[in-house]
Backbone as JSON Lines, residues from 0, in Angstrom:
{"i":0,"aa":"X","n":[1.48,1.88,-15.62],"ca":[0.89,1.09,-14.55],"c":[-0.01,0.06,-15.2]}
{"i":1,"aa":"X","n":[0.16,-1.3,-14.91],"ca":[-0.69,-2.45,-15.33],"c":[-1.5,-2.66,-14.17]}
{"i":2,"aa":"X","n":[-2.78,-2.57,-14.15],"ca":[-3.4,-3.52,-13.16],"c":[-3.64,-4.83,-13.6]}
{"i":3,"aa":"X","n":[-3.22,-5.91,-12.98],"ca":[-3.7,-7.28,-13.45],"c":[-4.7,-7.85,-12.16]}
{"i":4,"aa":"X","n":[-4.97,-7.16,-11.07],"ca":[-5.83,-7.32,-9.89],"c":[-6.27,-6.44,-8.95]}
{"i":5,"aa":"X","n":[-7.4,-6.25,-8.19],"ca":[-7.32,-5.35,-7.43],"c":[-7.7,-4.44,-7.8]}
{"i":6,"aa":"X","n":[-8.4,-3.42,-6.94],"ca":[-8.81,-1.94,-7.0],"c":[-8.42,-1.33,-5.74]}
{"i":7,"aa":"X","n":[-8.33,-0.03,-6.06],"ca":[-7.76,1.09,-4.6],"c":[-8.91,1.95,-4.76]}
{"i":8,"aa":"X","n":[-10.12,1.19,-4.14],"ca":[-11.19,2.4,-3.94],"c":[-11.98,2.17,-3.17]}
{"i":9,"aa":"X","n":[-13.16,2.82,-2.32],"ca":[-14.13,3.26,-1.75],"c":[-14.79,2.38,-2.14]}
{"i":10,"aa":"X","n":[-16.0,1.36,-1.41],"ca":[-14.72,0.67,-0.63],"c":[-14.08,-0.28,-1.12]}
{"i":11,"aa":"X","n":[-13.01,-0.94,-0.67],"ca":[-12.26,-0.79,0.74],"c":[-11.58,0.35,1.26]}
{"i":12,"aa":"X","n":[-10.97,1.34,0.43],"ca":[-9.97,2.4,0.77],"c":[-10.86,3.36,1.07]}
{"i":13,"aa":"X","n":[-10.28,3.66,2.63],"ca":[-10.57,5.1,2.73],"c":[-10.47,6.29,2.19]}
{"i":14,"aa":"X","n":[-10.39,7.62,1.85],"ca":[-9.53,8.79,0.86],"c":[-8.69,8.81,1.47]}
{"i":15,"aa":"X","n":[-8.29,8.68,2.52],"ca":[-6.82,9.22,2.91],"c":[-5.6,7.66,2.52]}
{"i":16,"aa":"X","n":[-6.16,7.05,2.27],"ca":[-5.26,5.54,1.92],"c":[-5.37,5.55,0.81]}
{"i":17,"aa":"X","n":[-6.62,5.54,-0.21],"ca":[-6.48,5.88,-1.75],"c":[-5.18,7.19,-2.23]}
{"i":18,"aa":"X","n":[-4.93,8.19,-1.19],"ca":[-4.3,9.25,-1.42],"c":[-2.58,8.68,-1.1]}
{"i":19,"aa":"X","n":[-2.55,8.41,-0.24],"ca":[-1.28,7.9,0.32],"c":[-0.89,6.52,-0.63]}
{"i":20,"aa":"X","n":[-1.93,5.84,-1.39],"ca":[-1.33,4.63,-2.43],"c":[-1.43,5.11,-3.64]}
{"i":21,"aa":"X","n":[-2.05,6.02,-3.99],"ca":[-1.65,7.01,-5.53],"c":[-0.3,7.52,-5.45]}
{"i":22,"aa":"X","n":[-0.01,8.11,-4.24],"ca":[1.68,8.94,-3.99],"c":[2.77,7.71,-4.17]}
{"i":23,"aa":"X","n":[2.53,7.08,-3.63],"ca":[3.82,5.81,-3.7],"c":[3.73,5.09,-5.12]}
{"i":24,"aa":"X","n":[2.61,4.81,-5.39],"ca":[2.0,4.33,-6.98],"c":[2.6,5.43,-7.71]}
{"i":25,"aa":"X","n":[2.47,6.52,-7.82],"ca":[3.34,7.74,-8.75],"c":[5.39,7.36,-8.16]}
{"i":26,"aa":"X","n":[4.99,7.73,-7.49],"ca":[6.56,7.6,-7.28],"c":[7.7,6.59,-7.81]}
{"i":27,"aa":"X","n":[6.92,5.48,-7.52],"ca":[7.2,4.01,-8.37],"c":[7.36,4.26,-9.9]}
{"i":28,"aa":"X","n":[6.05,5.09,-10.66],"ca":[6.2,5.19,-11.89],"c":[6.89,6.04,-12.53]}
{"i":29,"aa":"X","n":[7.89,7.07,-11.35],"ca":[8.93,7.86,-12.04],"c":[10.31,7.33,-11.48]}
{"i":30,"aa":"X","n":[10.13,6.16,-11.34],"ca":[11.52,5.69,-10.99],"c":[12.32,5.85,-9.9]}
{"i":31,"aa":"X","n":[11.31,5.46,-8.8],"ca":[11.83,6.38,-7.25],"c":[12.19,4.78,-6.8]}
{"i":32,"aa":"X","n":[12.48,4.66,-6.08],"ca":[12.55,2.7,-5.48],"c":[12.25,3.36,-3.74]}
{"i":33,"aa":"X","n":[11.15,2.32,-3.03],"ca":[10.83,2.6,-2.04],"c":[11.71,1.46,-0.73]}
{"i":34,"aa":"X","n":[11.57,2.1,0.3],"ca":[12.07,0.63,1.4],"c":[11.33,0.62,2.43]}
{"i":35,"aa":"X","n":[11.65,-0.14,3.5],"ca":[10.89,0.46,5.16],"c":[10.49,1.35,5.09]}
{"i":36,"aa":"X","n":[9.53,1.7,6.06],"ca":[8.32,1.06,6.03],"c":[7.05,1.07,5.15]}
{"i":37,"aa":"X","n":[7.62,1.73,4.21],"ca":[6.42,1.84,3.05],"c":[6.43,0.51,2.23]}
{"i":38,"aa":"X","n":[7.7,-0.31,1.88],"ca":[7.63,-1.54,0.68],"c":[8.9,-2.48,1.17]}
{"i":39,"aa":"X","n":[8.56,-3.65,0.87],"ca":[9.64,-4.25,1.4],"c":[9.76,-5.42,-0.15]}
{"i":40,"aa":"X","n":[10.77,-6.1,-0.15],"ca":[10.66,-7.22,-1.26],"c":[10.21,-7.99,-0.81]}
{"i":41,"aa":"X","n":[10.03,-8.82,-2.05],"ca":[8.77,-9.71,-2.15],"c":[9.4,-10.78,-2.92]}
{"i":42,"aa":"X","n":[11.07,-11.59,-2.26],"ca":[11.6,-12.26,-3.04],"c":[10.78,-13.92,-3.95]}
{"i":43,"aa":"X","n":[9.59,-14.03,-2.47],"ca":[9.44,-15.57,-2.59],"c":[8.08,-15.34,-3.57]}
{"i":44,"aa":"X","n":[7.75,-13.9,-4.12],"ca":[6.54,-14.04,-5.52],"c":[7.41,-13.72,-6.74]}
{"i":45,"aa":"X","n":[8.87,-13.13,-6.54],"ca":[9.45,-13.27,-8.21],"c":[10.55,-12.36,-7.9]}
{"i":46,"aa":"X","n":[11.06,-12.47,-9.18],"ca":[12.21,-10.87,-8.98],"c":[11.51,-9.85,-9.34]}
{"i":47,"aa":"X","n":[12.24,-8.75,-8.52],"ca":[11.43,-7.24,-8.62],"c":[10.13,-7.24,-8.42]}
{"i":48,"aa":"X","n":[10.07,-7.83,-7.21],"ca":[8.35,-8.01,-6.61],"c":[8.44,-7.25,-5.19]}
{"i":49,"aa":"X","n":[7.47,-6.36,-5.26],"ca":[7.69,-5.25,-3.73],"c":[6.03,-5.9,-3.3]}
{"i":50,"aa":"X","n":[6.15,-5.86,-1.62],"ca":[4.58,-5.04,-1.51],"c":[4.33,-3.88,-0.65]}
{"i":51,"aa":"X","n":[3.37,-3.17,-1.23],"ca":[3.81,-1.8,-0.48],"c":[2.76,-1.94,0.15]}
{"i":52,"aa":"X","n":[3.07,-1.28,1.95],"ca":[1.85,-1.03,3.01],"c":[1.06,0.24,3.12]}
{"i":53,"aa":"X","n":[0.13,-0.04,3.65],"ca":[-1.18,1.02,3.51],"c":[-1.8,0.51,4.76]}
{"i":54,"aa":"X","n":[-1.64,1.43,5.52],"ca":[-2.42,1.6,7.0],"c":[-3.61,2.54,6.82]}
{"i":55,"aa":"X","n":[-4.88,2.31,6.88],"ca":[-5.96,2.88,6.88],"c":[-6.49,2.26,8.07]}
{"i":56,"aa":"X","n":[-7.73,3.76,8.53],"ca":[-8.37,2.9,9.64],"c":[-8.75,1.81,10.25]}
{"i":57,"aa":"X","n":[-8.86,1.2,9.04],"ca":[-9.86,0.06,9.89],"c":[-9.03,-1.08,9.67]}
{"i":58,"aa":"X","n":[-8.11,-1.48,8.76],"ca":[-7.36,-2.36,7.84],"c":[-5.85,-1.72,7.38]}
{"i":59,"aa":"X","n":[-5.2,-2.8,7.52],"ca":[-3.64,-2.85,6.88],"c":[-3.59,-3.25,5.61]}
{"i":60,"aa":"X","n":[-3.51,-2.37,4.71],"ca":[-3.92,-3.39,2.93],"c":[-2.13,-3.65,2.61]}
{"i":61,"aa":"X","n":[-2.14,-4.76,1.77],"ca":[-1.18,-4.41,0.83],"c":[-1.37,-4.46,-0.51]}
{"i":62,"aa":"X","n":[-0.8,-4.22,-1.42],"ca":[-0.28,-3.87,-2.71],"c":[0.51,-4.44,-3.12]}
{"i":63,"aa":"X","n":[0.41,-5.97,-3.63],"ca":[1.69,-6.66,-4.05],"c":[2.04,-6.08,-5.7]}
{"i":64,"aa":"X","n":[3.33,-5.69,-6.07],"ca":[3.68,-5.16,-7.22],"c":[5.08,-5.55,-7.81]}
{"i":65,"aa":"X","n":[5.12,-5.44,-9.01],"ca":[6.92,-5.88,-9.51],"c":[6.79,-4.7,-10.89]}
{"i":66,"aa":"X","n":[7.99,-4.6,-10.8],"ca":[8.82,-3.11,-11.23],"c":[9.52,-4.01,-12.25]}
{"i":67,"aa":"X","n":[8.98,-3.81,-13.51],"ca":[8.96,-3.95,-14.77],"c":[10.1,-2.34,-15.54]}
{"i":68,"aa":"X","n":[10.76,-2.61,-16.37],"ca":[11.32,-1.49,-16.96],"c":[10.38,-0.28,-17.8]}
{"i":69,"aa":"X","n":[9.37,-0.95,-17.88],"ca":[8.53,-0.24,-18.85],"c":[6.97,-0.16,-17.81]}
{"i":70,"aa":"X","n":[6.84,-0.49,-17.34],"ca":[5.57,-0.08,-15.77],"c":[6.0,-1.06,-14.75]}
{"i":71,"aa":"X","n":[4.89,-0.58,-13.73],"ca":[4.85,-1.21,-12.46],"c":[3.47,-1.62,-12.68]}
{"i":72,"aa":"X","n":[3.66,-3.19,-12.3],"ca":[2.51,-4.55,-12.54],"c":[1.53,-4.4,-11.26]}
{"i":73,"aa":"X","n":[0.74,-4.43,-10.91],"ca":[-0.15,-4.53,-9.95],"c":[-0.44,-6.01,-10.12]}
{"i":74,"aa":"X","n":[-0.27,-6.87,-9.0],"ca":[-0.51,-8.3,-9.08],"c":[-1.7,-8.83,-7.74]}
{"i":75,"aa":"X","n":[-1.67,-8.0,-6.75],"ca":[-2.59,-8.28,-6.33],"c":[-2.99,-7.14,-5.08]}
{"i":76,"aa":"X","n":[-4.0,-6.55,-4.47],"ca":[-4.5,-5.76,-3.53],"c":[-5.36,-6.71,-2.57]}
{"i":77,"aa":"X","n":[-4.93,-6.68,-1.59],"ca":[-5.53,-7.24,-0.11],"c":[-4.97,-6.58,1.65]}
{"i":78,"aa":"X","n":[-6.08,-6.73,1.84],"ca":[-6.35,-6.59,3.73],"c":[-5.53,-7.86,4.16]}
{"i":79,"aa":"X","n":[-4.12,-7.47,4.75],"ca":[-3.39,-8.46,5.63],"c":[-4.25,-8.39,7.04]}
{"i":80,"aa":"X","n":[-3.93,-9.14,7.13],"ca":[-4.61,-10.07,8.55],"c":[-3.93,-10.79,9.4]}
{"i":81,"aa":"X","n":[-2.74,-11.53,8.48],"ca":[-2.01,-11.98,9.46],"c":[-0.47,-11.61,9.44]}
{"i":82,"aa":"X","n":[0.45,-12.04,10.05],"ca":[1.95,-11.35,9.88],"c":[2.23,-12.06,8.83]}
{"i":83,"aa":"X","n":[2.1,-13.07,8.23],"ca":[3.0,-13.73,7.27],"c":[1.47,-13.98,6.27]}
{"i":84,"aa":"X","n":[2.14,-13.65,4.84],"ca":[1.49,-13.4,3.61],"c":[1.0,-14.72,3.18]}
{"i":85,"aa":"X","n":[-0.07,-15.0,3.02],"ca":[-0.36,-16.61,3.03],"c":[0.07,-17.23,1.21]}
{"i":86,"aa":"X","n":[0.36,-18.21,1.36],"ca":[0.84,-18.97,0.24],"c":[0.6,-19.05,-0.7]}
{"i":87,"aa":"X","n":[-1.0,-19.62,-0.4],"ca":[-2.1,-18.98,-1.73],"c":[-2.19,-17.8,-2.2]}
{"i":88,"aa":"X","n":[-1.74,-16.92,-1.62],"ca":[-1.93,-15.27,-2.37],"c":[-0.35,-15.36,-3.08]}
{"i":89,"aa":"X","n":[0.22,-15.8,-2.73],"ca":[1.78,-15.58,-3.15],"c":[1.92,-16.56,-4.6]}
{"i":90,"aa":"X","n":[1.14,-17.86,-4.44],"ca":[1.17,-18.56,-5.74],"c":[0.19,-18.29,-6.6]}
{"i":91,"aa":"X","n":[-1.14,-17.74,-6.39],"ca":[-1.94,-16.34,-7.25],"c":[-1.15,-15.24,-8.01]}
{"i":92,"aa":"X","n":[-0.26,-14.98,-7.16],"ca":[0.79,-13.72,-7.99],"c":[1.97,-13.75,-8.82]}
{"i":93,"aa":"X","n":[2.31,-15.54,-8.55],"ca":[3.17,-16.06,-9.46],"c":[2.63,-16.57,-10.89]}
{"i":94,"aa":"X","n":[1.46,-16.82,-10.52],"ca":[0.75,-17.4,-11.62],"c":[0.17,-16.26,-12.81]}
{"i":95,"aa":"X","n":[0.25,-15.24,-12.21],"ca":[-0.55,-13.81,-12.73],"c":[0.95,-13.52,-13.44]}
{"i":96,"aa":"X","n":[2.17,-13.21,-12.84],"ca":[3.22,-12.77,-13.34],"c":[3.59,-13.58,-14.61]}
{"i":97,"aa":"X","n":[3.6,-14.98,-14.41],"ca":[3.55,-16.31,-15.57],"c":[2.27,-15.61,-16.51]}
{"i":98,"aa":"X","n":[1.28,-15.95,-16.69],"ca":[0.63,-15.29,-17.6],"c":[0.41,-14.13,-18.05]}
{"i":99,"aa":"X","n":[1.43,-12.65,-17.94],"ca":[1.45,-11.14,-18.12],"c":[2.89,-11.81,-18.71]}
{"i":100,"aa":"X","n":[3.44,-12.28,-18.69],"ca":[5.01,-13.04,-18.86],"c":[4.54,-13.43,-20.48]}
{"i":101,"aa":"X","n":[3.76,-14.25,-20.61],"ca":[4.06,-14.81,-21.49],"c":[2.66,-14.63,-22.79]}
């Protein structure tokens, strides 16, 4: 697991959302591939770019990530807010992938 952004903790995460994004975060790292409604692709930040959802009380986080042969990249952690992933976070994660890239 690379983090290149982001933290999954208290706060923002509740324990029961820190618990439920460690399980999918493990699962990822033994080679499980997730779909609805836990991760969906994430064609327009790269290839092999997921983001996985996390419903906690108060907030919908996501977990934008890409599935590398050798780990899973953490590129960015945020509270969605709106239905569609704003642009600027999406060209933040291209730019992060470009520099872990190279």
């Amino acid at each position: 697991m690379v983090w290149l952004h982001g933290e999954v903790r208290t706060p923002p995460f509740s324990l029961a959302a820190r618990v439920e994004a460690g399980y999918y975060l493990r699962m990822l790292q033994r080679g499980m591939s997730l779909s609805l409604p836990q991760s969906r692709p994430m064609p327009s930040v790269g290839v092999r770019c997921h983001e996985l959802r996390i419903i906690d009380k108060d907030s919908t986080w996501r977990i934008i990530y890409r599935i590398d042969e050798d780990a899973v990249i953490i590129l960015e952690v945020f509270a969605k807010k709106t239905r569609q992933t704003p642009k600027k976070l999406i060209d933040v994660c291209k730019n992060r992938i470009k520099e872990y890239d190279s």
